[in-house]
C-alpha positions as CSV (number, residue, x, y, z in Angstrom):
1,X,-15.5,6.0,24.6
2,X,-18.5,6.4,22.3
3,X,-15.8,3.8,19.1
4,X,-15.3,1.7,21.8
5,X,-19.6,1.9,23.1
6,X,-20.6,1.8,19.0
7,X,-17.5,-1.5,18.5
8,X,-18.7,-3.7,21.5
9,X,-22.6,-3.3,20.5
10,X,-21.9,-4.0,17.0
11,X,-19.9,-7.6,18.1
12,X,-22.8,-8.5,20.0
13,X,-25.8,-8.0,17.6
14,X,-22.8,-9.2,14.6
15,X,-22.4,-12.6,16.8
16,X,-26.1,-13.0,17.9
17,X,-27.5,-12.3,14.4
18,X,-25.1,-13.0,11.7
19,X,-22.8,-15.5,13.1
20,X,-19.7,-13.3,12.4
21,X,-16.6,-15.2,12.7
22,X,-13.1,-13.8,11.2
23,X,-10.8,-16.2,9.9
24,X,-6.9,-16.2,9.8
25,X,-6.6,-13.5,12.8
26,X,-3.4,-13.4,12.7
27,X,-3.4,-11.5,9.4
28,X,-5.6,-8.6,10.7
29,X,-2.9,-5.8,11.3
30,X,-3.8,-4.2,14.8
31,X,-1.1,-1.4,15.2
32,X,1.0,0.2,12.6
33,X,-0.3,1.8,9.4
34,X,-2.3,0.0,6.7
35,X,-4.7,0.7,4.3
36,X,-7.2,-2.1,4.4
37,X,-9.3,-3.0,1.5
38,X,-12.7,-5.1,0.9
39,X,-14.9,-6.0,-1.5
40,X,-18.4,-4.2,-0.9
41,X,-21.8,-5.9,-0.9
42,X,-23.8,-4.3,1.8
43,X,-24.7,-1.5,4.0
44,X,-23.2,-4.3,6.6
45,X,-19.4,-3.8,5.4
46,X,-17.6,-1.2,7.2
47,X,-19.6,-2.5,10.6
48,X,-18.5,-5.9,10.1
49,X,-15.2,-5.1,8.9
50,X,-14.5,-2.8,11.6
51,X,-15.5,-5.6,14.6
52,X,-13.1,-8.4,12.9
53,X,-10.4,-5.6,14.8
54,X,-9.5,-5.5,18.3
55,X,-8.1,-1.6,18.3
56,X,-10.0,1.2,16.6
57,X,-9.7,1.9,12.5
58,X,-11.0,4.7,10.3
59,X,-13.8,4.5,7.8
60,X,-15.1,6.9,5.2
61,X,-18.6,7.9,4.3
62,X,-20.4,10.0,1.9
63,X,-20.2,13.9,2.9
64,X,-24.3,14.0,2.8
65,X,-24.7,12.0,5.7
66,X,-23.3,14.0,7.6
67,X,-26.5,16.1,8.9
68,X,-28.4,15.8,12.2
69,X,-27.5,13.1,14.2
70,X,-25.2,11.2,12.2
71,X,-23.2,14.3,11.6
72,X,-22.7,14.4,15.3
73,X,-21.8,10.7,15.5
74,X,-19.9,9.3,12.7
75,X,-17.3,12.0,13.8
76,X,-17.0,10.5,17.2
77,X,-16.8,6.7,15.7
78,X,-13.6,8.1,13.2
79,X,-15.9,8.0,10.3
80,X,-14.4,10.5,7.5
81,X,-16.4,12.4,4.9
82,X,-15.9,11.9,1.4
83,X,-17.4,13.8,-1.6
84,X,-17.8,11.1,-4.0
85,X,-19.4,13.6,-6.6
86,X,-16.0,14.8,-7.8
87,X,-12.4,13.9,-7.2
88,X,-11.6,14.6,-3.8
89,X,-8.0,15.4,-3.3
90,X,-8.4,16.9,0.5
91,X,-9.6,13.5,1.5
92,X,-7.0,11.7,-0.3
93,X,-4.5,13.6,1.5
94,X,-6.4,13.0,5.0
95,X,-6.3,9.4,4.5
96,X,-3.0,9.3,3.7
97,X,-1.6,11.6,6.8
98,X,-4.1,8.8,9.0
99,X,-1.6,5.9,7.3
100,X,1.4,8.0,7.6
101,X,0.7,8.5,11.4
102,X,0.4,4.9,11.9
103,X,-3.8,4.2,11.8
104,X,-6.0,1.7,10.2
105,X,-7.9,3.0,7.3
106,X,-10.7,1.4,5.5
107,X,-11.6,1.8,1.9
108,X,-14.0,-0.2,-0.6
109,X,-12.1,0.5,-3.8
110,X,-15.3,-0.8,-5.7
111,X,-17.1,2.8,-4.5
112,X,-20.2,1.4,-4.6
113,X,-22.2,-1.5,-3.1
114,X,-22.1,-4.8,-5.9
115,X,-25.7,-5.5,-7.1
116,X,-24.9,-9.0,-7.3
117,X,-22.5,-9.9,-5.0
118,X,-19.4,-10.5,-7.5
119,X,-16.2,-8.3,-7.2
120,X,-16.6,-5.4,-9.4
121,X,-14.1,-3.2,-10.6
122,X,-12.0,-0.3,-8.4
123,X,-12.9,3.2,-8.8
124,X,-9.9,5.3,-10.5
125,X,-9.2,7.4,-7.6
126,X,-8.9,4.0,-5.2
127,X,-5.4,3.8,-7.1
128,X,-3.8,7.2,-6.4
129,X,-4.3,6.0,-2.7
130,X,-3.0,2.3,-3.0
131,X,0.1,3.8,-5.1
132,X,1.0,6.8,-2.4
133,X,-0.1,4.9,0.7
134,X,4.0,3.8,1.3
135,X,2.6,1.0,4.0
136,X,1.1,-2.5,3.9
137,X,-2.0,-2.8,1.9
138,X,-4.3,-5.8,3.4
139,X,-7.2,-7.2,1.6
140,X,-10.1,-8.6,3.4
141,X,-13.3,-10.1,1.9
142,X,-16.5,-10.0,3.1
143,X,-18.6,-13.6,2.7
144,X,-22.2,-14.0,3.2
145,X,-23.5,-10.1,3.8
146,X,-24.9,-9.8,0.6
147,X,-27.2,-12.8,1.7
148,X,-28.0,-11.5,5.0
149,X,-28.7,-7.3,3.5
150,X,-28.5,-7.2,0.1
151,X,-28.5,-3.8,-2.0
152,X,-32.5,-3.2,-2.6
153,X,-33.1,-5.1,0.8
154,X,-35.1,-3.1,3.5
155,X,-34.3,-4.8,6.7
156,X,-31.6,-7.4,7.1
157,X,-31.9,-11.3,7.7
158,X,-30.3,-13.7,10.2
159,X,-27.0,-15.5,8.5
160,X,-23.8,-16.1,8.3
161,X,-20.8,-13.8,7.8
162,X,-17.3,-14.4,7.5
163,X,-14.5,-11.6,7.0
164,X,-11.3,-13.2,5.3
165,X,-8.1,-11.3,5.7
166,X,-5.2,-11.9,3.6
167,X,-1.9,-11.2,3.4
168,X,-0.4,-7.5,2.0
169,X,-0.7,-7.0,-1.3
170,X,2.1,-8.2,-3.7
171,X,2.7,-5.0,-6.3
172,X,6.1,-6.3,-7.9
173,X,3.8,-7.5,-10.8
174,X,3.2,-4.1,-11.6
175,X,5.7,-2.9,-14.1
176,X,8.3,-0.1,-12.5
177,X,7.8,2.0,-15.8
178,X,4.3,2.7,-14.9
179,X,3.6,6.2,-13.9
180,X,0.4,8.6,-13.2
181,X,-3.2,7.0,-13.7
182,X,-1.3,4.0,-15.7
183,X,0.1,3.3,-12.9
184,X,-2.7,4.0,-9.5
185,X,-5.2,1.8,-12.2
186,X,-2.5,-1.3,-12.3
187,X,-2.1,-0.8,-8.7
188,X,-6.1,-1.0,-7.9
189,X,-6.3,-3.9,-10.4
190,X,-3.8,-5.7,-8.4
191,X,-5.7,-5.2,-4.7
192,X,-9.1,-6.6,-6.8
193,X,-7.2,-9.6,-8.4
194,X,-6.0,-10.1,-4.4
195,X,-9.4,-9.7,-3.4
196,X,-10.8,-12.1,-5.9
197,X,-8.5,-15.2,-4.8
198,X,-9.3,-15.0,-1.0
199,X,-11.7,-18.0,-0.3
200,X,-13.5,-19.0,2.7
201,X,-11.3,-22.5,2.8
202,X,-8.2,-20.8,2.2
């Protein structure tokens, strides 16, 4: 109750104030398990991300917001918490039982928030995830919330924002030989080239 409270709140003030549209629908996977994966701009991402779907998804967050209010909350809106100090293998494991069981999980393999609104690079540990995950991995780029909050930005500003699924991932370009961190960093290097070639007239 309180997902679906937080999900229709967020389309309202995501239509009044940012224009948010979503294009290609029919890409967004509602049911089934899929690891979904987007480029990461602004504190906006995971909220406008997360109303592009119909049916609930997973997010992650850092383990030190979870105090006080929000650590009653984000609980309660399927927000899991992630120690991003050190490599966090109970998490990792988490997220994938959440795939295995058939949820929508959403990760930003950059880690971090881009400073200038380019695609950066994945975090290592994105890749153990993309490699183990055994179900469809779906990019979706995030257009125009680094305009409308960008990293540094105290409040946010009226614009336009577009969320631009694609289709899964294509891994048979990473070499079968591949194994350990060789192969999880050629995995997240794919999902970012994927990433990188989504457009908004494509």
């Amino acid at each position: 109750m309180i997902y679906r409270i937080a999900h229709t709140g967020s389309r309202i003030v995501g239509r009044l104030l940012f224009r948010h549209r979503t294009l290609h629908r029919e890409r967004i996977p509602e049911s089934g398990g899929a690891l979904i994966v987007a480029n990461h701009v602004s504190y906006l991402d995971p909220v406008v991300v997360g109303i592009s779907f119909r049916k609930p998804i997973f997010y992650l967050a850092r383990k030190s917001l979870f105090k006080g209010f929000l650590g009653w909350l984000l609980p309660r809106i399927q927000v899991l918490p992630v120690d991003r100090g050190k490599g966090d293998l109970a998490s990792m494991k988490r997220i994938l039982s959440l795939l295995k069981e058939g949820h929508r999980v959403l990760i930003f393999p950059e880690g971090t928030r881009s400073t200038d609104g380019e695609i950066q690079a994945a975090e290592a540990g994105i890749g153990f995830i993309i490699a183990k995950c055994d179900v469809p991995v779906v990019p979706v780029r995030i257009f125009g919330a680094f305009e409308c909050f960008p990293r540094g930005s105290s409040w946010p500003r009226p614009g336009r924002i577009t969320i631009v699924p694609g289709p899964p991932v294509d891994f048979s370009a990473v070499p079968p030989e591949l194994a350990g961190r060789e192969r999880y960093q050629a995995c997240a290097d794919q999902v970012m080239k994927a990433l990188g070639e989504l457009r908004l007239d494509a």
